[in-house]
N, C-alpha and C positions, 0 to 999 in steps of 0.2 A: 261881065260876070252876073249870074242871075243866083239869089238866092231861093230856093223851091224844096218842097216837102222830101224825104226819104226818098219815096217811091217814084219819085220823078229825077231826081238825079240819079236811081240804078239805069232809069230808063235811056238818059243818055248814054250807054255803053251799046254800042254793037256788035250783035253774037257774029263770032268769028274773028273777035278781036283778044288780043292779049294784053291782060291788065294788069300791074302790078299794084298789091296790096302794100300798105308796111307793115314795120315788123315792130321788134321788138316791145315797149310800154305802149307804144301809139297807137292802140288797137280805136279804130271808128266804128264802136259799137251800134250807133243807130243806122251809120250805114249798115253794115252787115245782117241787121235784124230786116230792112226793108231787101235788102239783094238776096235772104231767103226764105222770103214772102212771095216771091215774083222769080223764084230762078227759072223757073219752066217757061219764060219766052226765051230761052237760051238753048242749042243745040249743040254748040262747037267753040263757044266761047275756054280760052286757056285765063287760066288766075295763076300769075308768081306770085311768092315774097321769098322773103329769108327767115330769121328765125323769129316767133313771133312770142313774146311770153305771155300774151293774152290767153283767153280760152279757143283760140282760131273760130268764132260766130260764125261764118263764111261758110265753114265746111257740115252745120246743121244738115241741108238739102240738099240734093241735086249732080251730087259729087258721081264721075264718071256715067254721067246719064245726060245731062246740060253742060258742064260743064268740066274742062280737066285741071286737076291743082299740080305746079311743076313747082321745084325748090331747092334750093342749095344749100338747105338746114333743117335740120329735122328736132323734133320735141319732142315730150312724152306722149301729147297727145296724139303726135302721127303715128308713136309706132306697132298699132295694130294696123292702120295702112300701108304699114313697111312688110310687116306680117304677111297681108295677103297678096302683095307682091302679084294686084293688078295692075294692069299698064293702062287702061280706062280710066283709073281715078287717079293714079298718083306717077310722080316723073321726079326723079333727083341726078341733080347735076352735078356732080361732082367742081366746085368753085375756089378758089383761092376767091379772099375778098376784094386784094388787090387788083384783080382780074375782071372786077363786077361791073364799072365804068366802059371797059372794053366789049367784052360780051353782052351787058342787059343794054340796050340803047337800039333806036332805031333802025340802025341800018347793021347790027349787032347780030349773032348768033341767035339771040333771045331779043328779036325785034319788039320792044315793047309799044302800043297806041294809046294808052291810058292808063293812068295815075292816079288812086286816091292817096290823098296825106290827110293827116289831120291835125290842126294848125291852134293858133289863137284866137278870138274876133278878128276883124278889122281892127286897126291901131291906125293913131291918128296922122301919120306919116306915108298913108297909101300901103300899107304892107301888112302881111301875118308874118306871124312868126313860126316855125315849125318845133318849137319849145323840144321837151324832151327827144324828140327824135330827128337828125338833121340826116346822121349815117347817112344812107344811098338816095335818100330822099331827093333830096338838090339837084342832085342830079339825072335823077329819073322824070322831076318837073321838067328840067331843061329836056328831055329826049322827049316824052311824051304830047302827041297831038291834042291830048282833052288829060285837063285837069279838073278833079274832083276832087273840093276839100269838105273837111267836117269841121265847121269852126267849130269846137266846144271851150265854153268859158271857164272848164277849169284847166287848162293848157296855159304855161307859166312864159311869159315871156322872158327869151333867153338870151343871149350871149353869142358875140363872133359871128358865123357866119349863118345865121338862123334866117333870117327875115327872107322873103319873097314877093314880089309886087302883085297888088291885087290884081293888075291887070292879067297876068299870067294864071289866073283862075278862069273856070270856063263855068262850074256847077260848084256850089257849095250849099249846105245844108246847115241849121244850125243842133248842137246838141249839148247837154247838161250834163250830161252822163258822167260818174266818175271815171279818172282815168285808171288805167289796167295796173295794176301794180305788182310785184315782183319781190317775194320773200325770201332770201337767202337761205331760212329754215337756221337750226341752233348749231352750234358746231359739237364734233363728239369729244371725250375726252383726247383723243389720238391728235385729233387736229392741232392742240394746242402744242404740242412737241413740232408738229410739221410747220404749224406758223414761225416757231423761233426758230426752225433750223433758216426757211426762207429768209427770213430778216435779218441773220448773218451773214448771206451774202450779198445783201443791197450796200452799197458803199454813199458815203455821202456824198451828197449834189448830184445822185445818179437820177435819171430819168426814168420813169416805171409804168408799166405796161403789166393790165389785169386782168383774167380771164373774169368766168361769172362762176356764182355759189359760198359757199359759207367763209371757207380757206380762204379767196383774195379778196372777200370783203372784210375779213379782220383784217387781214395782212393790212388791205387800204387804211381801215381807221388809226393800226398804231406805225404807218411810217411817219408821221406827224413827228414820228420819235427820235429819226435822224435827221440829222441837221442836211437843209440845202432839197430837200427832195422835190423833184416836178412830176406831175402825172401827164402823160401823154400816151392816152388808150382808147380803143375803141369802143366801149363800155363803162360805164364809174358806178356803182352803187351803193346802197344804203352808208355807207363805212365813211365817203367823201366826208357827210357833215361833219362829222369829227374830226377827220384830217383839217378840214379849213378851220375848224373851232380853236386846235390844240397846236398850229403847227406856228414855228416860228421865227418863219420871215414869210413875205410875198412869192406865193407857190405860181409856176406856170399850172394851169390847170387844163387840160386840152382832152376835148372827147367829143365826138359821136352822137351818144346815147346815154339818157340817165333813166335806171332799171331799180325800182325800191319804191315808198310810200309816197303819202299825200303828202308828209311831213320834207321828205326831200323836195318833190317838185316845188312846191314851197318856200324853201329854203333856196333854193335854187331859180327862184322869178327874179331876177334884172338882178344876182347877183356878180358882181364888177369880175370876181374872178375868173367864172365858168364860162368860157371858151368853147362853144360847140362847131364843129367842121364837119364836113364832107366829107366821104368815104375815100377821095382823090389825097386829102391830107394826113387821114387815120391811120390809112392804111399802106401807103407807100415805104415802101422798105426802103429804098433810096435816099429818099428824104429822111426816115429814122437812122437812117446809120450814121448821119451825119451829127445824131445825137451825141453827145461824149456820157459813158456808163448809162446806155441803154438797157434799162433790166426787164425782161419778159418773163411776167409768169403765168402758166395756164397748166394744166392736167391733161390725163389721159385714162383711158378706159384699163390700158396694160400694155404692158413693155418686156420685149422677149432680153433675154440674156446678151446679144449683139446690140441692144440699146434703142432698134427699132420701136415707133411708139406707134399706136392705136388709140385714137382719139374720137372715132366717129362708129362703128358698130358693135354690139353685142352679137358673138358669131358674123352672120351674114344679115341681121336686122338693122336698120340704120338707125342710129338715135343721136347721132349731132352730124357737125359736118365739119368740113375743112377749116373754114372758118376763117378767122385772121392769124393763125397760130403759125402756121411758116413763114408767113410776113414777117410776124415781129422777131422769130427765132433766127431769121436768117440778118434780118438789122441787128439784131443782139449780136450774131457773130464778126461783122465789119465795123458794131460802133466802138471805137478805143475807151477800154476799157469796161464791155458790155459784156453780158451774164446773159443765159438763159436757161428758164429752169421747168423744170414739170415734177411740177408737185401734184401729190397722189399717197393716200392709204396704202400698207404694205396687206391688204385683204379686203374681199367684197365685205357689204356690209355685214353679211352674214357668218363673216369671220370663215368660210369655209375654201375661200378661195385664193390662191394668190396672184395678185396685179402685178407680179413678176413672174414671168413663167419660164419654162425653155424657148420655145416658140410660141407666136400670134396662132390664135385660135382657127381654126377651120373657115373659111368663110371672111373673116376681117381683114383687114386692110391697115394700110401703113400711110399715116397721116403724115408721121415726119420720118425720114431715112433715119439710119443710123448715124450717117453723116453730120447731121445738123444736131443729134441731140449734144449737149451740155454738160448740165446739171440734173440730176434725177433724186426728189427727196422724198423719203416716206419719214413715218415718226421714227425710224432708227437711226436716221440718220442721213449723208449726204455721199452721192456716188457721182465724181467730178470723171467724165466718158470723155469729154474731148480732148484726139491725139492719142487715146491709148488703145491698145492692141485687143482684139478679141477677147483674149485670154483675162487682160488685164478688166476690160469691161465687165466680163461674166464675174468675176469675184469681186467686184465693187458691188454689184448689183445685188448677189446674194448676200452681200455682208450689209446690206438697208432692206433685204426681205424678213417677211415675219419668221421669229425662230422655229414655228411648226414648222414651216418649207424649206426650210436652209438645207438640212441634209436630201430631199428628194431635186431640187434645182441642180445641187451640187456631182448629185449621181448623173443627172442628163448630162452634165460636161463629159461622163468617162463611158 
């Protein structure tokens, strides 16, 4: 392993190679500032990641002229990329996350060459640690021929299945930089009817699985509330400290990714309970079904009257992606005694539109069949779809739409 300036570790990358970025809080800010400084020795070079809640630094320069960015999740910030819906700068894969181990890897549909993470210093054990982000990480080190890390000193050394041996490093770099951090933003008053409707169907000693944003990070802080709860998700944020602070007995804690402040990562350095794994443990339905009261909850953009959900574009614009959400939805339906639910406002925010419609919009897509949806909550309340008939679904669903649309939803049925 050689440690060397910015500019010299982009240089180890070879155009015409396919390199996979991370994602989510782990954003390697000084890498990124130095790779678009120098992208124009690049012609052909492809950059993955997944979902990144950084500012994507990467994509500054160069974008469809040096280089192509491909992805299996989309942001805010891509979706004027999605917009222009060139094929020169942008490529989306349509991925189940469960699926990412199979496909992203070397000899893989998305044959990846190189790897940046960005880790902790050196630790006195021969190893970093891959702190708040281990998700796909782990594994993309093990596929990957050249490893390039960013040590930065404020990356919290973590839990389970984090650490990496220094030898397995090729380039690393050192950096101070803060790390990328991740706001859930306030919740509105609606949200707080949609958190208690959620919280009456987690049953105690059930195991729980979180999407990201305002709704599952309160959900996360008050299950502290029922007795027996474990978390096992692919995401935990800002909400966690409180669950550990407030909760009471010894939680299994099990995740991925930690997405929120300098105050969590923090809280979160060599805490005993925080379990972080690989995307092969996160994310396997298999192994979560074997959960007993697996509870999944995540959102959606909108849901037609048949129960079909839409979880990844506005129209035909990408703005998420598949994600882990059929994973855990379909382990929710095998684990005994597991729930799965998609919570969701009965209106955009603009109050003008409803997130239950007749049918999915022009252009969008069906994240999850109608088959696998569950549970369906807006602030009116709870629409239980699984096992019931069309008919039966279409009037569950408009009796939890906002009362503006009840009677226009109602007229589409005749």
């Amino acid at each position: 392993m050689k440690i060397v300036e910015p500019n010299t570790a982009v240089q180890a990358l070879e155009d015409g190679m396919t390199v996979a970025f991370p994602g989510a809080c782990a954003e390697p800010r000084q890498f990124y500032a130095a790779f678009s400084s120098q992208v124009e020795r690049f012609s052909r070079l492809t950059v993955c990641s997944g979902l990144s809640l950084g500012a994507y630094g990467f994509l500054d320069r160069g974008l469809g002229e040096h280089f192509h960015y491909l992805t299996w999740q989309a942001a805010p910030r891509l979706r004027k990329l999605f917009r222009e819906n060139d094929r020169r700068k942008l490529s989306f894969v349509p991925l189940r996350l469960s699926d990412l181990t199979r496909v992203v890897r070397r000899d893989g549909a998305i044959p990846v060459d190189a790897v940046v993470v960005q880790t902790t210093p050196p630790l006195p054990d021969g190893t970093v640690s891959l702190g708040i982000s281990v998700g796909p990480n782990r594994h993309l080190v093990e596929q990957a021929r050249l490893v390039i890390a960013e040590f930065n000193s404020n990356m919290p050394v973590t839990g389970g299945d984090s650490r990496i041996p220094l030898e397995r490093i090729d380039v690393a770099l050192e950096s101070d930089l803060p790390l990328a951090v991740y706001d859930t933003g306030q919740p509105e008053a609606r949200d707080e009817a949609i958190i208690e409707h959620v919280l009456s169907l987690v049953p105690q000693r059930a195991c729980v699985q979180l999407g990201i944003g305002a709704v599952p990070d309160r959900v996360l802080a008050r299950l502290a509330d029922i007795d027996g709860v474990d978390l096992y998700s692919g995401m935990l944020s800002e909400g966690l400290v409180r669950f550990l602070e407030n909760v009471r007995h010894r939680p299994r804690v099990l995740t991925g990714e930690l997405a929120g402040s300098a105050a969590l990562y923090a809280y979160c350095d060599g805490h005993a309970l925080v379990d972080m794994q690989g995307m092969d443990v996160t994310h396997g339905p298999r192994e979560l079904a074997r959960l007993e009261r697996f509870v999944s909850i995540n959102s959606a953009v909108e849901i037609d009257l048949q129960g079909q959900s839409n979880g990844e574009t506005l129209g035909s614009t990408q703005i998420s992606g598949v994600g882990g959400s059929l994973d855990y939805i379909e382990a929710a339906a095998q684990s005994p005694g597991g729930v799965s639910i998609i919570a969701m406002p009965s209106t955009t925010a603009d109050g003008k539109r409803s997130k239950i419609v007749p049918s999915l919009a022009p252009g969008s897509v069906v994240t999850t069949p109608r088959y696998c949806v569950d549970c369906v909550i807006t602030e009116f309340g709870i629409a239980r779809l699984r096992g019931r008939s069309l008919w039966d679904r279409a009037e569950a669903l408009i009796g939890i739409a906002h009362p503006d649309f009840r009677d226009e939803l109602a007229d589409s049925l005749r």
